[in-house]
N, C-alpha and C positions, 0 to 999 in steps of 0.2 A: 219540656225542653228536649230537643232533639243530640243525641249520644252522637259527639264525633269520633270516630276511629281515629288513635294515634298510631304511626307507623311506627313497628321498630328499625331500626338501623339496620340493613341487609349484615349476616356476618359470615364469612365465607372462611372456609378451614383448608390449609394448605396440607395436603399427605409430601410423606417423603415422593423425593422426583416427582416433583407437581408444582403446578405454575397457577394462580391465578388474578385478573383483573378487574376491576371497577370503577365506574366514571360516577357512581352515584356517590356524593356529598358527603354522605354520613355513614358509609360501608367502612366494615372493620373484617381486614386481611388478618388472620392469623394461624402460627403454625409454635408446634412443642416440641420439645427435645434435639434440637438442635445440637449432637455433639458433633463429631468430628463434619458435617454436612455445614453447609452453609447458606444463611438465609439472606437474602437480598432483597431489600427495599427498593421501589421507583416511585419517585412521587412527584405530581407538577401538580406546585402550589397555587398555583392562579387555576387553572383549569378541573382542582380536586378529581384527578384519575391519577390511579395508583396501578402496583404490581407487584405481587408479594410471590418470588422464588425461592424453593426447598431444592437446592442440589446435594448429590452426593458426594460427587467426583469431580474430577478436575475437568479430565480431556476425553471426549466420545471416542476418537482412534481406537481405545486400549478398548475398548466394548463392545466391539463390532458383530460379534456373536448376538448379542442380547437384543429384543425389541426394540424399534426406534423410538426413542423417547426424550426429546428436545428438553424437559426439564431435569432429563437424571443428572446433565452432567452441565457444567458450568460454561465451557468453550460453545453449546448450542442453546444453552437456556438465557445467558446474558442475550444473545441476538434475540430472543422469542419475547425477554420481556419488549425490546427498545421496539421491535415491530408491532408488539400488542399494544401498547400506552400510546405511540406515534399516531396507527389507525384508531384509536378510541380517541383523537382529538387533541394530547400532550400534546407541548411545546417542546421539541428537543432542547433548547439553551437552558430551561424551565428546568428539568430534570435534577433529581434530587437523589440518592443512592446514600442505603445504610447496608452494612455487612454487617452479622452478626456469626458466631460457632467457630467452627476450627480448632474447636477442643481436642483436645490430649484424652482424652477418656479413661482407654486402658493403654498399660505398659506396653510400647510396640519398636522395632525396628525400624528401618527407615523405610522398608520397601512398604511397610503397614501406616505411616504416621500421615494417613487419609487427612487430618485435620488440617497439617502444616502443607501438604501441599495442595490443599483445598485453597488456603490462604493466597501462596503463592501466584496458582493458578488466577486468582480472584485480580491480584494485584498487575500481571500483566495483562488484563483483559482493563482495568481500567486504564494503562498507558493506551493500550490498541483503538479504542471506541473513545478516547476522552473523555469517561464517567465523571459527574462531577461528585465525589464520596466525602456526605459531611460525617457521616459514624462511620466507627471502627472498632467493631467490640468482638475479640478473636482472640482463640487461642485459650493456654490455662487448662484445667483439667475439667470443667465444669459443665454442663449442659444447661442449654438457654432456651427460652420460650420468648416469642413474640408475638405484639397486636400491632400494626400500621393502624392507624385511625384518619380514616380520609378528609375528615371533617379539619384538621390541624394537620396534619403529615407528620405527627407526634409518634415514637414507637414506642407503646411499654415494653419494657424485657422484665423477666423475671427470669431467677437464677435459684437454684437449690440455699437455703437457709441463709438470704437475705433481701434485705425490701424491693418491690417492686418499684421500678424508677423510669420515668420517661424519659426519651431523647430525643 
């Protein structure tokens, strides 16, 4: 009897200030330690193409010194996912958006509290683009890891010493 090859499920790992997408069914987008950065889901549930962002920072303006890098910072990486999911075939109305980070990490001042205005920043970008954002898991002192599962548009998170739970 002839040995069929099973496929595994493409898994693709997101680095800090890094962006990436998949139109394949059963690819799993994942990224770790999300503290004060924020991670952002895109997923069109009919179409199974996703897009899993690792930002840093809020606004590219304050960076302008640094390499161009559309994922570091939230104000040019939200546009990079919506033009990447859009050309790999999403349905804009389809779109689905989870935020995850914005941790408090360490003790900081306001000019340092990267997490909170990660958040912020996050928030008016979804007024600006009309994000339709069914999670919202931010803030808190805690570091988060995430998998997008394209197969469901399910995101495990797991958090330092407690269970792993899908949303």
């Amino acid at each position: 009897m002839p040995v069929t090859a099973v496929l595994a499920a493409p898994q693709l790992f997101v680095s800090v200030a890094d962006l990436r997408f998949s139109n394949h069914p059963q690819a799993i987008l994942s990224t770790v330690a999300l503290g004060s950065c924020l991670g952002v889901t895109c997923y069109d549930p009919i179409a199974k193409i996703g897009a899993l962002l690792h930002a840093m920072l809020p606004y590219s303006h304050k960076y302008q010194d640094l390499a161009p890098n559309d994922a570091r910072c939230l104000d040019t990486g939200i546009p990079a996912v919506l033009e990447g999911v859009l050309r790999a075939g999403a349905n804009r109305r389809m779109l689905e958006f989870k935020v995850f980070g914005g941790a408090q990490i360490l003790a900081a001042n306001e000019y340092f509290s990267i997490g909170r205005q990660n958040v912020d920043a996050m928030k008016a970008l979804v007024a600006e683009y009309g994000l339709n954002v069914r999670v919202w898991d931010v803030g808190g002192g805690l570091n988060r890891s995430i998998k997008l599962h394209l197969a469901t548009g399910r995101v495990h998170l797991r958090m330092p010493n407690r269970m792993e739970v899908a949303v």
